[in-house]
C-alpha positions in Angstrom: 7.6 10.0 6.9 9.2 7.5 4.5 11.1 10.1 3.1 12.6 10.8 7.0 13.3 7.5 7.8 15.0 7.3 3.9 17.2 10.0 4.7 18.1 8.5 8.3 18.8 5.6 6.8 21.6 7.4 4.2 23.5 8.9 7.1 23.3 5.6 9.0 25.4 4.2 6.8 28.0 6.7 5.9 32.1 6.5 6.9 31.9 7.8 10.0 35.7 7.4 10.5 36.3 9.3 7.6 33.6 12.0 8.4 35.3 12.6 11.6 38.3 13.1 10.3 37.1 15.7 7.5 35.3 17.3 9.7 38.6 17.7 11.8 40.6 18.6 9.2 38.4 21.3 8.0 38.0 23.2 11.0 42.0 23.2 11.9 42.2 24.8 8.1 39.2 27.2 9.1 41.5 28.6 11.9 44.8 28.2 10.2 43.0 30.2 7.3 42.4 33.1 9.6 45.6 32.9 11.6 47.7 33.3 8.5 45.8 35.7 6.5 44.5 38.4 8.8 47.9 40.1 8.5 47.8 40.2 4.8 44.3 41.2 4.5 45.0 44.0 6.7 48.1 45.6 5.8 48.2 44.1 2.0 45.3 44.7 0.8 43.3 47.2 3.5 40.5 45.1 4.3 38.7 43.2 7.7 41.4 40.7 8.8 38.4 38.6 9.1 37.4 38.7 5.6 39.1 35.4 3.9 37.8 33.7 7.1 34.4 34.5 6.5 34.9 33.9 3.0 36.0 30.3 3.5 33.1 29.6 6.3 30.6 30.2 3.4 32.8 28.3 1.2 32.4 25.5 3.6 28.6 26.0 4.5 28.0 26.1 0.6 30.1 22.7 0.2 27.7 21.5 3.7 24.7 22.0 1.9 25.7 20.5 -1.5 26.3 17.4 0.5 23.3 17.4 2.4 21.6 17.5 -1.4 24.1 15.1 -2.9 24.3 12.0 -0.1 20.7 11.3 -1.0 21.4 10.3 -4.7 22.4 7.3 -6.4 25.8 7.7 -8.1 24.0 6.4 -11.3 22.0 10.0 -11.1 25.7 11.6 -10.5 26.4 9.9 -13.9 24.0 11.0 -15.7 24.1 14.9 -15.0 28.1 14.6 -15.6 27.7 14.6 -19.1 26.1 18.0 -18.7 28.6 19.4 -16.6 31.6 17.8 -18.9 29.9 20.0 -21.7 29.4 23.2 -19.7 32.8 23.6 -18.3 34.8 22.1 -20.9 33.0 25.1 -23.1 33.5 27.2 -20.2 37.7 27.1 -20.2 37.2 27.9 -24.3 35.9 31.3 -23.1 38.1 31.7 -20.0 41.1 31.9 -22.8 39.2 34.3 -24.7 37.5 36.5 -22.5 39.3 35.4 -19.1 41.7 38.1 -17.5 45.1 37.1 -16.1 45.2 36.5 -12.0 48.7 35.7 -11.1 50.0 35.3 -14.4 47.2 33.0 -15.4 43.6 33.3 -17.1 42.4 30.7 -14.9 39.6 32.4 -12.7 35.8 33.9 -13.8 35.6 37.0 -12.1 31.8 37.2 -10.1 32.5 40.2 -8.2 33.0 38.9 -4.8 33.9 35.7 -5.7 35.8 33.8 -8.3 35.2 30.1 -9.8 37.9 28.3 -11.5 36.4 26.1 -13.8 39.8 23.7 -14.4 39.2 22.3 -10.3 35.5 21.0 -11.0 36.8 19.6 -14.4 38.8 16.6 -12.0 35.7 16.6 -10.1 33.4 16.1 -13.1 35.6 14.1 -15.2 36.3 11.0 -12.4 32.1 11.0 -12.4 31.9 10.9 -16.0 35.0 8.8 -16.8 33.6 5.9 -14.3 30.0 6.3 -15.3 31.7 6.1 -19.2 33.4 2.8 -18.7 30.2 0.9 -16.8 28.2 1.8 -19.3 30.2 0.6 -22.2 31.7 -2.3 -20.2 30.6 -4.3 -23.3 32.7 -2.4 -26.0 35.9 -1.8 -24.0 37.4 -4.5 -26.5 37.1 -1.8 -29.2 40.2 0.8 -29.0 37.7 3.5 -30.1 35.6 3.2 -27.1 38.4 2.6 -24.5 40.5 5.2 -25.7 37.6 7.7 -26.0 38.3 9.0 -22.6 42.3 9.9 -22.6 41.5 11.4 -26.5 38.9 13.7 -24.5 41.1 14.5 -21.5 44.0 15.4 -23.9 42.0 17.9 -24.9 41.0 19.2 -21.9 45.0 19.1 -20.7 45.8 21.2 -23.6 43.1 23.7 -22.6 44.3 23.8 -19.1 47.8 24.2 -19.6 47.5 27.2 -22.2 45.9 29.2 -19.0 49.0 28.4 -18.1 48.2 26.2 -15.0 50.6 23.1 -15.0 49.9 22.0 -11.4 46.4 21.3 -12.5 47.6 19.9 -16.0 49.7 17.5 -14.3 46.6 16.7 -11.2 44.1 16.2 -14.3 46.4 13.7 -16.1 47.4 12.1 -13.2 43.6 11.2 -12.4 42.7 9.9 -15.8 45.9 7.9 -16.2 44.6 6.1 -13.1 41.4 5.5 -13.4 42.3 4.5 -17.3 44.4 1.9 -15.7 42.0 0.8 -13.0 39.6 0.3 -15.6 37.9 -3.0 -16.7 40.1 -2.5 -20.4 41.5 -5.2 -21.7 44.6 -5.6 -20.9 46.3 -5.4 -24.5 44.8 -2.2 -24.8 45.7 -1.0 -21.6 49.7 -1.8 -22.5 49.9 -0.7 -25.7 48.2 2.4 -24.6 51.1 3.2 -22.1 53.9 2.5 -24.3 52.9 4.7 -26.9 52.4 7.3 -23.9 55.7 6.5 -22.4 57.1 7.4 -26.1 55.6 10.5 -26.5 57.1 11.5 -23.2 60.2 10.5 -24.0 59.8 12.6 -27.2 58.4 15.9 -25.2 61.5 15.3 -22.9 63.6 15.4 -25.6 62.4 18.6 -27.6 62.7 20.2 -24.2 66.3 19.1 -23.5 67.1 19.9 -26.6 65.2 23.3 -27.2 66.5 24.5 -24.1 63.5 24.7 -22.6 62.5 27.5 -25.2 59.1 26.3 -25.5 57.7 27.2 -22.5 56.8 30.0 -21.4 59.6 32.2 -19.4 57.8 32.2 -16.5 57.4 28.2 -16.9 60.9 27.8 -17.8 62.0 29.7 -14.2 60.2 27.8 -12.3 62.4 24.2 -13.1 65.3 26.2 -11.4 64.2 25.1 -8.4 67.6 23.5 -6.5 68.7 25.7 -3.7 66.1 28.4 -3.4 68.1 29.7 -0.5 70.8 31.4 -3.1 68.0 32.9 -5.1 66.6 34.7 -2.2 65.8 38.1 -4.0 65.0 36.3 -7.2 62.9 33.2 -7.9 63.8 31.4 -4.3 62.2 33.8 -1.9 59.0 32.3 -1.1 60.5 28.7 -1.0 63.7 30.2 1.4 60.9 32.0 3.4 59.2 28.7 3.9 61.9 27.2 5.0 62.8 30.0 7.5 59.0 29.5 8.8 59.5 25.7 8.9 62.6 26.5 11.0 61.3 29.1 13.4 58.6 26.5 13.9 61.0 23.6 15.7 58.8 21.2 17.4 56.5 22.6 19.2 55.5 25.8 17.4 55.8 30.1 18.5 52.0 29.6 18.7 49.1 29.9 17.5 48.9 33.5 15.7 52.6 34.0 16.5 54.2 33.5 12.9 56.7 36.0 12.0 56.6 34.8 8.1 52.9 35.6 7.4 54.4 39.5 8.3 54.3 39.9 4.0 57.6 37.4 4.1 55.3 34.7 2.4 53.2 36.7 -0.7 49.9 34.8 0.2 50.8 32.6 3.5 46.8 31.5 3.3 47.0 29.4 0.0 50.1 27.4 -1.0 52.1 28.2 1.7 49.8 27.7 4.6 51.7 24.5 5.8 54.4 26.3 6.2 52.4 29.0 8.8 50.9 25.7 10.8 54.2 24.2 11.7 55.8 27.4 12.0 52.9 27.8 14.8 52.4 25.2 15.8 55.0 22.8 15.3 56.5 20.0 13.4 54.5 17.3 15.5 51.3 19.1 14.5 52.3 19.6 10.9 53.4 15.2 11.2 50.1 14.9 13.0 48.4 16.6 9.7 50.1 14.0 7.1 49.1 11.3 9.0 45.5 12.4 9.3 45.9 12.7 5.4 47.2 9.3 5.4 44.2 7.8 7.2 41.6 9.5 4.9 43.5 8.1 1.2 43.3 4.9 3.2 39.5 4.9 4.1 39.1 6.1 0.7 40.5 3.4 -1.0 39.1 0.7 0.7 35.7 2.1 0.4 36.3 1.7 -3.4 38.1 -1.8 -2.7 34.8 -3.2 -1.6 32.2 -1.3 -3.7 30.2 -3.7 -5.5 30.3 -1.7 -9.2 33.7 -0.6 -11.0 31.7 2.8 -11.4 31.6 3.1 -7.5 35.6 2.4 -6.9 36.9 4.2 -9.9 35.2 6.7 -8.6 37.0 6.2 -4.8 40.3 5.4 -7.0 39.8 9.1 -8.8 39.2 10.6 -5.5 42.2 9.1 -3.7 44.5 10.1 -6.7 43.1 13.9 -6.7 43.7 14.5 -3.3 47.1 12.7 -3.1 48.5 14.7 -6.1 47.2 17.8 -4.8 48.9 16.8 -1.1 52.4 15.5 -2.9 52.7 18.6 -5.3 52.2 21.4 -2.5 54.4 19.8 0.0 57.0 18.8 -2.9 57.1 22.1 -3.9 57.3 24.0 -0.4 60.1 21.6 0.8 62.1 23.0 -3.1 61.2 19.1 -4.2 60.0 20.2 -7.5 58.8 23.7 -8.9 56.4 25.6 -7.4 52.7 25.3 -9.3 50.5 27.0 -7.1 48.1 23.6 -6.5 46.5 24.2 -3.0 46.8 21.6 0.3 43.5 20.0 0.6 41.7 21.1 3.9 44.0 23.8 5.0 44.3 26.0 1.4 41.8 29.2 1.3 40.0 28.6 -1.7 36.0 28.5 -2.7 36.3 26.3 -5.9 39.1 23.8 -4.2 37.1 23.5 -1.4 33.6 22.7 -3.0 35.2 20.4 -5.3 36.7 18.9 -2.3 33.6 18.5 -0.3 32.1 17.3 -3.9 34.8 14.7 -4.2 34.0 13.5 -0.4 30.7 13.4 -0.7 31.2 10.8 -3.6 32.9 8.8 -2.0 30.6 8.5 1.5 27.6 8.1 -1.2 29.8 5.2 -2.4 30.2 3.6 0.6 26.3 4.1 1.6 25.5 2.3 -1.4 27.8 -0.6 -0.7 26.7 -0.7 3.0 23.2 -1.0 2.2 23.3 -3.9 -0.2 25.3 -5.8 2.0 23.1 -4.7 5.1 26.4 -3.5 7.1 26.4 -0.7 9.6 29.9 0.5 10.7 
């Protein structure tokens, strides 16, 4: 009975602004998902046009039930078993590069049969636990460079890992997050700048090997991917999915050809249900729809943040900080790269993106962040 009114009590206080939001924006992906990959599945790759729409309703049920577990734990417990999971999939990308097989030019997936995990997405997940938990419990020794720079020296690592997949877009995501929440931090701040200045000179040095080096370094594939300045001229070469975007964008005007109606998702687009899917939505159903979408996106970094603006514990809003910064990246990048902003890097749109490990990790993330907010709302006995 206790137990009951405990777990009442838990869901009383979540963000239900924010709830009703994801919820929203999870079903219009759930549909979208369908609507611009039944064609593929069918004539592509011979299979139920249903089948990556059933596939991403158990990816979401799956996520539904981790956060029915997760809600009811203190983030202090979330902590405590990140440790674990830093160990496990940190070893786990050491054996993707040596046993892994290639998936769209990159050994980033674990092959399980009828499903696929890619450890480098739960890595952000598990590292803006572990990175928070890390700095509250050695709040004491943050005046020691050792401690305080214990983190980046780990996520270098990491980066390193990730990129030789190759997988820049998640590189870049990972980096992003622990810059952040590095800066966010309760570091002192002589630490903090002489931190970033010997970062911003290491850049500089990078950007200058490449310049020089004629991009050599990379990888050819890498290297092809920074010509990204009008795709339209490349349309039988590297441009073609960016160009085909655009024509879907186009076709799309205002209002949208309708639901279902795309013309693009006809094989135009390669996979239409991943990094192109915004593309299909305003193609069918609009522009205003596809602005409706970034606001919505808007409104949720916002609740985010000011969730972690009022937690009571620097673990609790670098936690909301790491959140917000892993969903904006992974909004900015796609949308940068569909509009020919940037290269392409294959990072999917949060919500809309087929995916299984995105879309745990996303739920994950979430879930965080409403346990963040109970916690806050209970000590200071509000209910909003």
């Amino acid at each position: 009975m206790t137990k009951k009114k405990s777990d009442k009590k838990v869901f009383k206080y979540l963000d239900k602004p924010l709830l009703i939001v994801t919820i929203i924006l999870f079903i219009v992906g759930l549909i979208m998902v369908f609507s611009s990959s039944n064609v593929t599945a069918y004539m592509s790759h011979a299979v139920s046009p249903y089948i990556y729409f059933i596939k991403q309703l158990i990816f979401l049920v799956a996520g539904i039930c981790l956060f029915l577990v997760m809600i009811k734990f203190n983030t202090k417990v979330y902590g405590m078993f990140s440790w674990v999971l830093l160990i496990a999939i940190s070893a786990s990308l050491v054996l993707l590069l040596i046993y892994g097989k290639a998936t769209n030019n990159a050994i980033s997936w674990f092959d399980l049969g009828p499903i696929s995990i890619q450890p480098s997405e739960f890595i952000k997940v598990i590292y803006i636990i572990w990175m928070a938990r890390f700095y509250e419990v050695n709040e004491k020794k943050l005046k020691s460079y050792t401690t305080s720079l214990f983190p980046p020296f780990v996520a270098v690592g990491i980066a390193l890992l990730i990129m030789l997949q190759p997988d820049l877009g998640t590189a870049i995501i990972f980096s992003a997050i622990v810059f952040i929440l590095f800066v966010a931090s309760p570091i002192p701040g002589i630490i903090k700048s002489k931190t970033l200045f010997g970062c911003l000179g290491l850049v500089g040095i990078i950007g200058i090997v490449l310049a020089t080096t004629g991009n050599s370094m990379l990888l050819e594939r890498q290297a092809s991917r920074f010509d990204f300045r009008d795709p339209c001229s490349k349309l039988l070469d590297t441009g073609s999915q960016v160009c085909n975007g655009y024509i879907a964008i186009n076709n799309g005007g205002l209002t949208g050809v309708g639901l279902g109606n795309s013309t693009q998702k006809y094989l135009y687009l390669p996979e239409p249900y991943t990094d192109f899917i915004y593309a299909i939505i305003v193609e069918e159903m609009g522009a205003i729809f596809g602005i409706g979408i970034i606001l919505l996106y808007m409104f949720i970094l916002y609740r985010i943040l000011l969730i972690g603006r009022k937690s009571y514990t620097n673990r609790g809003a670098l936690m909301c900080y790491g959140v917000a910064v892993y969903i904006f990246c992974h909004i900015a990048i796609n949308l940068l790269g569909l509009f020919g902003l940037m290269p392409l890097t294959g990072v999917p749109l949060p919500f809309m993106s087929y995916g299984g490990s995105f879309t745990i990790c996303l739920i994950i993330s979430l879930t965080v962040v409403q346990r963040v907010c109970v916690e806050t709302r209970i000590r200071d006995g509000i209910n909003k």
